[in-house]
C-alpha positions in Angstrom: -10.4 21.4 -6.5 -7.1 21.1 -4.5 -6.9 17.9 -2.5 -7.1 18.6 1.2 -3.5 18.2 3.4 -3.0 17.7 7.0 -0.3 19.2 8.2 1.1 16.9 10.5 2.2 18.1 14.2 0.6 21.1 13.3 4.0 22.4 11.4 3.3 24.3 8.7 6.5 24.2 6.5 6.3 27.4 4.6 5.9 29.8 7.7 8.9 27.8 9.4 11.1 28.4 6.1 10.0 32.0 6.3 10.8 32.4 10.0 14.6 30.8 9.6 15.6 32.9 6.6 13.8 35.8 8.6 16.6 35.0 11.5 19.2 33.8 8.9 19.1 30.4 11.5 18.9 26.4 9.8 16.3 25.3 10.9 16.0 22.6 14.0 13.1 20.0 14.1 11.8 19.9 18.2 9.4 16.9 17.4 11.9 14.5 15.3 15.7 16.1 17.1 19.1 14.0 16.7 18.6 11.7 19.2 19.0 8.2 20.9 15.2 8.2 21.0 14.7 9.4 17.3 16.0 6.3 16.0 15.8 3.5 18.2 13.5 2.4 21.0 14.8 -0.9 21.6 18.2 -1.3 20.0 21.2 1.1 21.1 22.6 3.6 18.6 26.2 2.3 17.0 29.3 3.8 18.7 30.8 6.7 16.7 27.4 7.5 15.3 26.9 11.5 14.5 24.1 13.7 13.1 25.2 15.7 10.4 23.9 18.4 7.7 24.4 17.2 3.7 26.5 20.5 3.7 28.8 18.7 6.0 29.3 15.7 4.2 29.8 17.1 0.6 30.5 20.1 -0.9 27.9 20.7 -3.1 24.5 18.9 -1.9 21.5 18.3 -4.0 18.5 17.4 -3.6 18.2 15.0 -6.9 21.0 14.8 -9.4 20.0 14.4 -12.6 16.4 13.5 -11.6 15.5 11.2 -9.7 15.4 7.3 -10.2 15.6 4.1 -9.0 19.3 4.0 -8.6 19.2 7.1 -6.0 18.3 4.0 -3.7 20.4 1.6 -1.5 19.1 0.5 1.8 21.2 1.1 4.8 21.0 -1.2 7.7 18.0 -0.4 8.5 15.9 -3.5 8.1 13.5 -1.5 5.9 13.4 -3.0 2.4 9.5 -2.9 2.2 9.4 0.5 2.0 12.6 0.9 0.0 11.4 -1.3 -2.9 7.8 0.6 -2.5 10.2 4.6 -2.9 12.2 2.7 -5.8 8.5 2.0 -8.1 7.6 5.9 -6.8 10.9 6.7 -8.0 10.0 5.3 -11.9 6.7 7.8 -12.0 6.9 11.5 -12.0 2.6 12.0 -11.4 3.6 10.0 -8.4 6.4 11.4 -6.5 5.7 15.1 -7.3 2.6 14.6 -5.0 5.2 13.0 -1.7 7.8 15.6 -3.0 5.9 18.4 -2.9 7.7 22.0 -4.5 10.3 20.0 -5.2 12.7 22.9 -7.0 11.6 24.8 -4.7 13.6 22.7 -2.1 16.5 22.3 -4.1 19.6 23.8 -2.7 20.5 26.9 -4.9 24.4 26.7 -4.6 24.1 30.8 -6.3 22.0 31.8 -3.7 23.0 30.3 -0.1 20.9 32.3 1.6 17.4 30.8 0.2 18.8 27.7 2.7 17.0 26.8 6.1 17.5 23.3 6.1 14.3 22.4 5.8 12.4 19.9 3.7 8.5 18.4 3.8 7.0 15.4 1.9 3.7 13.8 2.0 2.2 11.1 2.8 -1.4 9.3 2.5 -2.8 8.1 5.7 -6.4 7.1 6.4 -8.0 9.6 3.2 -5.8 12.2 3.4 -2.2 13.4 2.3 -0.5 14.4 5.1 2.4 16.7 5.1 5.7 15.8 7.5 8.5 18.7 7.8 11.5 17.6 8.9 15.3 19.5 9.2 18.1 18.0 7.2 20.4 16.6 9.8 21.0 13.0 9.4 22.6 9.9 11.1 26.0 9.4 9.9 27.9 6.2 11.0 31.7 5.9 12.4 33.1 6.0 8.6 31.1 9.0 7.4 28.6 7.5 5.7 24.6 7.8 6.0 23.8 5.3 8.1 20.4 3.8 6.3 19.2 5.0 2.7 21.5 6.7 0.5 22.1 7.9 -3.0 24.6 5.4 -5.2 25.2 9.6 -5.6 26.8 11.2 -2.6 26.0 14.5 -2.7 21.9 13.4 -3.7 20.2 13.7 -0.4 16.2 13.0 -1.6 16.0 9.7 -0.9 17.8 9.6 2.9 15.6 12.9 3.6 12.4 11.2 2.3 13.3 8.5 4.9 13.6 10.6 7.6 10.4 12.2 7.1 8.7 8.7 7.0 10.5 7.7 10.5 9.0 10.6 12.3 5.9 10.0 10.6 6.1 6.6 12.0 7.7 7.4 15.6 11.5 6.9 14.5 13.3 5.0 12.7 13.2 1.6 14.0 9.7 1.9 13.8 10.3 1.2 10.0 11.9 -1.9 10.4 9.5 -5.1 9.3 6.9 -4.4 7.0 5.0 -5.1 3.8 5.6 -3.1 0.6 1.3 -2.7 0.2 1.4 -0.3 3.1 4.3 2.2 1.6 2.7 1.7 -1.7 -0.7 3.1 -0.7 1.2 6.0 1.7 3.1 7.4 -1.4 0.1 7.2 -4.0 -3.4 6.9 -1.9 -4.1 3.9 -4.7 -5.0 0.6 -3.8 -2.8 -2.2 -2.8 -4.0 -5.7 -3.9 -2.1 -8.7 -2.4 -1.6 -11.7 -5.1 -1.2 -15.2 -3.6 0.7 -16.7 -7.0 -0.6 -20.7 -7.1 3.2 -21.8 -8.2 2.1 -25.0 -9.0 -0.9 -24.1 -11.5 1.5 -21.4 -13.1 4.1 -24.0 -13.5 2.0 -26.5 -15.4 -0.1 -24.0 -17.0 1.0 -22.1 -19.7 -2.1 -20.2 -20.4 -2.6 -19.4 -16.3 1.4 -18.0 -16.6 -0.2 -15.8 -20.0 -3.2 -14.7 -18.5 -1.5 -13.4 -15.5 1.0 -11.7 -17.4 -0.9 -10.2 -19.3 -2.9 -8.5 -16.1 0.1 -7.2 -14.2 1.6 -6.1 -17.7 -1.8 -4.1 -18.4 -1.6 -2.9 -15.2 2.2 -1.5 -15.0 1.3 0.0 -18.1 -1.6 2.4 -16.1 1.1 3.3 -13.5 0.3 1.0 -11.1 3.1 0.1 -8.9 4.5 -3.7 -8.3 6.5 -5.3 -6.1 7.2 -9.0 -5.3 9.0 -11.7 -2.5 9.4 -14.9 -1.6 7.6 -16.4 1.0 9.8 -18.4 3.3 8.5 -21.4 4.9 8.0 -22.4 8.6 10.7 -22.2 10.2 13.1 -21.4 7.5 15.0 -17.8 8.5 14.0 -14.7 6.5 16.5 -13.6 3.8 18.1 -16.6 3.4 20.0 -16.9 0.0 18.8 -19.4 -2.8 20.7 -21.2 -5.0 19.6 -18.9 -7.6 20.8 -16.0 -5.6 17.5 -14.7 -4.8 16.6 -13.7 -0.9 13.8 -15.3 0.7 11.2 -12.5 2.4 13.1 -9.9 1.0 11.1 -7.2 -1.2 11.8 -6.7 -5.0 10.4 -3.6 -7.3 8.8 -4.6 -10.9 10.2 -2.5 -13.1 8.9 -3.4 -16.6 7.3 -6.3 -18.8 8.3 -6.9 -22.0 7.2 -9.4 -24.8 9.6 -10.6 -27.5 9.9 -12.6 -30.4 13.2 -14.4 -31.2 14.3 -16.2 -34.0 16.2 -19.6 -32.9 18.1 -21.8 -35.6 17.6 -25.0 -34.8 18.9 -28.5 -37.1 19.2 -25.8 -40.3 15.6 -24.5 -39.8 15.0 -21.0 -38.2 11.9 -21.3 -35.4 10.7 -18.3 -33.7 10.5 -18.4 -29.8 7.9 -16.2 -27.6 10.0 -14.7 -24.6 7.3 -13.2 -21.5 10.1 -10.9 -19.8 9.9 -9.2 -16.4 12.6 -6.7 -14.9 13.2 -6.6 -11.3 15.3 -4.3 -8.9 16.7 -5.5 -5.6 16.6 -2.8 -3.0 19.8 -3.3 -1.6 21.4 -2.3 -4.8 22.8 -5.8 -6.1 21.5 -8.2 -8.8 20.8 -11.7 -7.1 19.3 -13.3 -10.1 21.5 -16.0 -11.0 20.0 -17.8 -13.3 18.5 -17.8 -17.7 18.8 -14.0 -18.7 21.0 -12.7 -15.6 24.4 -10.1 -15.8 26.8 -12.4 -18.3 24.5 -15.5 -18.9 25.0 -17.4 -22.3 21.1 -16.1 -23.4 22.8 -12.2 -24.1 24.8 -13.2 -26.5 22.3 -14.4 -29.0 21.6 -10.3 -29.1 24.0 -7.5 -29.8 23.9 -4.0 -27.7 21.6 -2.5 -30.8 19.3 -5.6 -30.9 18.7 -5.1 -27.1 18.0 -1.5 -27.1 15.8 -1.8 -30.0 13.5 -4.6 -28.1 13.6 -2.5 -24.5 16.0 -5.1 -22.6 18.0 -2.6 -20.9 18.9 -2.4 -17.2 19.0 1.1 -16.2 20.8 0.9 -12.8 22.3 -1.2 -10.1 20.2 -4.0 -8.3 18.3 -4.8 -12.0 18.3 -7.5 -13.9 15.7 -9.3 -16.0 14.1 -12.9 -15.8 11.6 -15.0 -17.8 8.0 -14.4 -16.9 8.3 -18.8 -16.4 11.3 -18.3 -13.8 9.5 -15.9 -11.5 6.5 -18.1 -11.6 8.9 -20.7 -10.2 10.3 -18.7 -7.8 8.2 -15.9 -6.2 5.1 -16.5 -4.2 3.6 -13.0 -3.2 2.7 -10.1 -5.4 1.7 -6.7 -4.6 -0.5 -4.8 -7.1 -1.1 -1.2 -6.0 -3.5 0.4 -8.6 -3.6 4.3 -8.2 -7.5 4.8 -7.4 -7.9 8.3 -9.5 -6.7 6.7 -12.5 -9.4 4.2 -13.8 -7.4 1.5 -13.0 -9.6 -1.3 -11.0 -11.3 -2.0 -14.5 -10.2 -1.6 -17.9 -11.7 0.8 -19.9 -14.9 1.9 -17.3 -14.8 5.1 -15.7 -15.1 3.5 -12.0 -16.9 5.9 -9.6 -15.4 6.0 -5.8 -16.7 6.3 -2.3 -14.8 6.4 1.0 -15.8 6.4 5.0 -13.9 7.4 7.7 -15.2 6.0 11.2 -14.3 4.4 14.2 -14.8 1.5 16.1 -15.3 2.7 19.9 -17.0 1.2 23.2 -20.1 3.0 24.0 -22.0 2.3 27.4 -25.1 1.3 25.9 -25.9 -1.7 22.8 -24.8 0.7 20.1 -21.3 0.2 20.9 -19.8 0.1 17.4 -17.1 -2.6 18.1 -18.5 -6.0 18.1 -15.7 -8.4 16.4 -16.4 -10.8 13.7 -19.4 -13.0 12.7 -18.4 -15.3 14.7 -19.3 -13.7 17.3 -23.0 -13.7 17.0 -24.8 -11.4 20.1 -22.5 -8.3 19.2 -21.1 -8.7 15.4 -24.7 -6.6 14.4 -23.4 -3.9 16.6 -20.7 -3.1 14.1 -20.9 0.0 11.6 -23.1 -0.8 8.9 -22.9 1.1 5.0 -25.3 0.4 2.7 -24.9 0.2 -0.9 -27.1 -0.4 -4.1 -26.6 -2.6 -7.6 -28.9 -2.0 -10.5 -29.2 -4.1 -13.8 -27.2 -6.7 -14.0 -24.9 -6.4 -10.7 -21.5 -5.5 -11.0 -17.8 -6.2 -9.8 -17.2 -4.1 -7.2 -13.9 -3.4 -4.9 -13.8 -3.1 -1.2 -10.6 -1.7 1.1 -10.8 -1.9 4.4 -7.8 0.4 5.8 -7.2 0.3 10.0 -4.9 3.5 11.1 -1.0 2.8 11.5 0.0 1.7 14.7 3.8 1.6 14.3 3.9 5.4 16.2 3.0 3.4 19.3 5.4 0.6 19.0 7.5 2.5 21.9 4.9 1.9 24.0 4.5 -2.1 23.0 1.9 -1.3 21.6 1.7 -1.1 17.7 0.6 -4.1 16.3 -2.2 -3.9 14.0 -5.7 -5.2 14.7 -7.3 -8.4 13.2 -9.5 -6.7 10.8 -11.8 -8.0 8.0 -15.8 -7.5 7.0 -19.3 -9.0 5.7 -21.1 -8.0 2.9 -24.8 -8.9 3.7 -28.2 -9.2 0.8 -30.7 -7.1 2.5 -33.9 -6.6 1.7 -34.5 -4.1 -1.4 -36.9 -1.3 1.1 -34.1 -1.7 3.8 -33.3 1.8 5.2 -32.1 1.6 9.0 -29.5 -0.9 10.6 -29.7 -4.5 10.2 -30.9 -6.2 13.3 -31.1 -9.6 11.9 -28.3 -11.9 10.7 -28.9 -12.5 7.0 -27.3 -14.1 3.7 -24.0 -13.2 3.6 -23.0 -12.4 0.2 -19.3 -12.0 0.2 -16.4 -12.8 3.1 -12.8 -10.9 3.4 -10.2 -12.3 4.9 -9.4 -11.2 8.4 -5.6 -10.2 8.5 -3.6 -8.3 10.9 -2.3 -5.9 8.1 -2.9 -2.1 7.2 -5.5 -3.1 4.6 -8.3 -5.6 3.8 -9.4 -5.8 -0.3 -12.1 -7.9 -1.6 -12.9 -8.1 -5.1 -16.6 -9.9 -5.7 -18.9 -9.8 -8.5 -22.8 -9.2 -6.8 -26.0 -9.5 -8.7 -28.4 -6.8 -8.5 -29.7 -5.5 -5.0 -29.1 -4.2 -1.8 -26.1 -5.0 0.6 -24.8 -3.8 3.3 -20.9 -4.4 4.7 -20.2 -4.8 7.9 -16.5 -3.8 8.3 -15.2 -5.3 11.9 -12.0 -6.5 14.3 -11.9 -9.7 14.7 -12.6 -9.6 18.5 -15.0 -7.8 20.1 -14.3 -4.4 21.8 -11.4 -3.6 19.6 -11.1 0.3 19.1 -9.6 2.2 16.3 -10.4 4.2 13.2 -10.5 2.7 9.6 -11.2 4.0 6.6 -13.8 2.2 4.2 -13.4 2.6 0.6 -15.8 1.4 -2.2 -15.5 1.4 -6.1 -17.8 0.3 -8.5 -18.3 0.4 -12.1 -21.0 2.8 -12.3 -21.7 5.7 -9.4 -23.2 3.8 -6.2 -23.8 5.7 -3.5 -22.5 4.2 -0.1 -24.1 5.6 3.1 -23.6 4.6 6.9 -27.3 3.3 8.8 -26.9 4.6 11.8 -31.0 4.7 12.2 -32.2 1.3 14.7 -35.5 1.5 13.3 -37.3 2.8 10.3 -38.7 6.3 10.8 -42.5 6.3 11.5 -44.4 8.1 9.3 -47.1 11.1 10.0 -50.3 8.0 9.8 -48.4 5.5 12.3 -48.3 8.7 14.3 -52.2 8.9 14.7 -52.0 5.3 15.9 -51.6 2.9 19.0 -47.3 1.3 18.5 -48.3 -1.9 16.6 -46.8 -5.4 17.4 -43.9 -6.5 15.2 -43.9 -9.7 13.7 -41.3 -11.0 11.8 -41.1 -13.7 9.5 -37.4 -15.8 9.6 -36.4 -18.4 7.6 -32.9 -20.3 8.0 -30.2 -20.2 5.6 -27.8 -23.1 5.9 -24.2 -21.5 4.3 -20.7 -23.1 5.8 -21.9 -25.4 7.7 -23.7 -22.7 10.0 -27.2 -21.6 10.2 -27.5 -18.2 9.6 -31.4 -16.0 10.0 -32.0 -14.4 6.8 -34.8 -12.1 7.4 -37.6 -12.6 4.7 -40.3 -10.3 5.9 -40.2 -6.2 7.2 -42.9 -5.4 10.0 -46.4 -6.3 9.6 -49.4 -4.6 11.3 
């Protein structure tokens, strides 16, 4: 059954090709036009700065030339790096970028048969549970010396990339609205997977050979099933962002992992021959240039113990510009931040289980009376119950199961000062196994997220068998927005919103005076706080 796509603005990008080719006219975007005010709302365009179509710039345009990879990518100065590292691991898998380049020879230019042309291009995007489809026309910001302006093609007459770009600026407002980001948001936008942060412990890795092996071993597994990595450095208080280390790597700057490879390599050492175990990782600098200074970089001593043939036979090849390769020991050292984005229809969260997959769209909004469905965080004790509340079930032994917490994109309303993302987190609570209508109680809490100001919120926990219920939330109270709750389990677990205050009285209780409620509470002492954990359901 064919996924289900918004068309975004309400422009429908086949009827507007038919209608330009119908009036032999290019077509002309009204909603994302060459503009001041299409690419800036702060800053001030650059003097000499034109719009111009590809056909203006080179004679013979395409949209990809010979296909597509992750050399079609250098960043512009647009401070945008996030989301060019995220388009550079799209760029390396064809399953994924079909789907945010939809028809894609269908929009190629035809140079036999000019009048197919209308200038027109659409790509999709997935926001909040669905893809979303962007049309935009072709003409683009040029600067003084004729060049685009942000991302470009090491190719200059391939146009996919700086088009793609476009369509993600007026998706997001314009294209200053692009500048600052994290790589976990673009990843899920251009597959609908899910994007788990890593916090790498440098220290342990350092010191711990099988910690440095295990994780390996994970993110390898994990490339392997198409999931999509990037990486950073995370610079410390105070210290500016992209600063330059010795080893030539950039501080808060967003690399692509582009493969993992494990060698063996025989060393002669004092007459006798040893064999060495290499854990190698390749990496791609968005900006086009490879930093990597150190053990295994472009023209270090460590090549030259292989020849051309030795290399291609063990996969150490750099394919384009900006890539070079390190050992799996050297990035430990280095980077801090990882970025796994595991594409959600593929069995990825768990090896070799078939995971099942549930997902919520809501809102939290102000209502006038005590339902309002914004109440903040736990902390926050006579309104966090208001919150939405989704129940779920485990069976047998428990399971591991994945939580994502998604809050809608905000960056559209940066013009307005207003785009930064909410606080956002959630609670999974143990409820009682005949528990059917909203919780009105504070009881154990079986799992925490974080609460982060970011796109998304993932919590991976292992629960025992029962019934829970999560409580996703903003951190204060009477936040508003819509967010997007998505669950995945091992086995198929059905997760349902209570929206009911009460249970449901039955046809007897009908026949019979309301009773009195008593309720048994006991206290659960957990952090330090002393939380109600309801023990008992009504009594008559």
């Amino acid at each position: 059954m064919p996924e289900k796509v918004c068309k975004f603005q309400g422009q429908c990008y086949h009827k507007l090709k038919r209608s330009c080719l119908r009036r032999g006219a290019l077509f002309q975007d009204p909603f994302f036009p060459p503009s001041a005010e299409s690419l800036f709302y702060k800053r001030t365009p650059p003097p000499g700065l034109t719009w111009k179509r590809p056909r203006e710039l080179c004679k013979d345009p395409r949209l990809f030339v010979d296909g597509i990879s992750t050399r079609d990518l250098h960043q512009g100065s647009l401070g945008n790096c996030w989301m060019v590292a995220a388009t550079s691991c799209l760029a390396a898998e064809s399953s994924l970028w079909k789907k945010v380049i939809p028809d894609h020879a269908e929009q190629e230019w035809h140079p036999k048969r000019p009048d197919l042309y209308a200038g027109i291009f659409h790509f999709r995007f997935w926001r909040l549970g669905q893809w979303t489809d962007v049309v935009v026309d072709d003409r683009l910001p040029v600067s003084e010396d004729g060049t685009l302006l942000f991302c470009r093609s090491a190719t200059p007459r391939e146009f996919w990339s700086a088009l793609l770009e476009k369509a993600y600026a007026k998706l997001n407002g314009c294209y200053e609205a692009l500048e600052g980001g994290n790589t976990a948001e673009a990843l899920v936008d251009f597959t609908g997977g899910v994007s788990e942060p890593l916090n790498l412990n440098q220290e342990e890795l350092i010191q711990h050979a099988d910690q440095r092996k295990m994780l390996f071993q994970t993110i390898a597994h994990a490339h392997g099933h198409k999931a999509l990595i990037t990486c950073s450095i995370r610079p410390a208080d105070g210290e500016q962002v992209e600063s330059v280390l010795d080893c030539g790597l950039i501080k808060g700057h967003a690399y692509g992992v582009t493969a993992f490879k494990k060698l063996r390599m025989s060393e002669t050492l004092n007459g006798m021959c040893n064999t060495i175990r290499l854990h190698m990782v390749r990496m791609r600098n968005p900006w086009g240039t490879a930093d990597w200074t150190g053990a295994w970089s472009l023209g270090s001593p460590q090549w030259q113990q292989l020849s051309r043939r030795e290399r291609e036979k063990m996969g150490l090849v750099v394919r384009d510009v900006g890539e070079f390769w390190m050992e799996f020991e050297d990035f430990c050292r280095y980077f801090t931040d990882m970025v796994v984005c595991r594409l959600a229809e593929k069995s990825l969260l768990w090896e070799h289980v078939k995971k099942q997959a549930e997902g919520m769209e809501m809102r939290w909004e102000r209502q006038i009376d005590s339902r309002s469905r914004c109440g903040g965080c736990i902390n926050h004790r006579d309104t966090f119950l208001y919150n939405p509340q989704f129940l779920f079930e485990l069976v047998g032994d428990g399971a591991e199961v994945l939580i994502c917490l998604q809050q809608e994109d905000r960056r559209m309303k940066r013009r307005e000062g207003s785009g930064e993302n909410l606080p956002i987190g959630f609670e999974v609570l143990r409820v009682e196994v005949n528990r059917v209508c909203r919780v009105q109680c504070l009881c154990e809490q079986a799992a925490s997220s974080v609460y982060m100001d970011s796109r998304s919120v993932t919590l991976r926990v292992t629960l025992g068998p029962g019934r829970y219920v999560i409580l996703p939330t903003t951190f204060l109270p009477g936040s508003t927005g819509r967010f997007l709750l998505r669950f995945f389990s091992h086995s198929h677990v059905r997760l349902r919103e209570l929206k009911e205050e009460l249970p449901a009285r039955s046809v007897w209780q009908c026949c019979f005076p309301e009773p009195s409620a008593v309720t048994t509470v006991h206290l659960l002492k957990a952090s330090g706080l002393s939380h109600p954990k309801q023990t008992a359901s009504m009594t008559i």
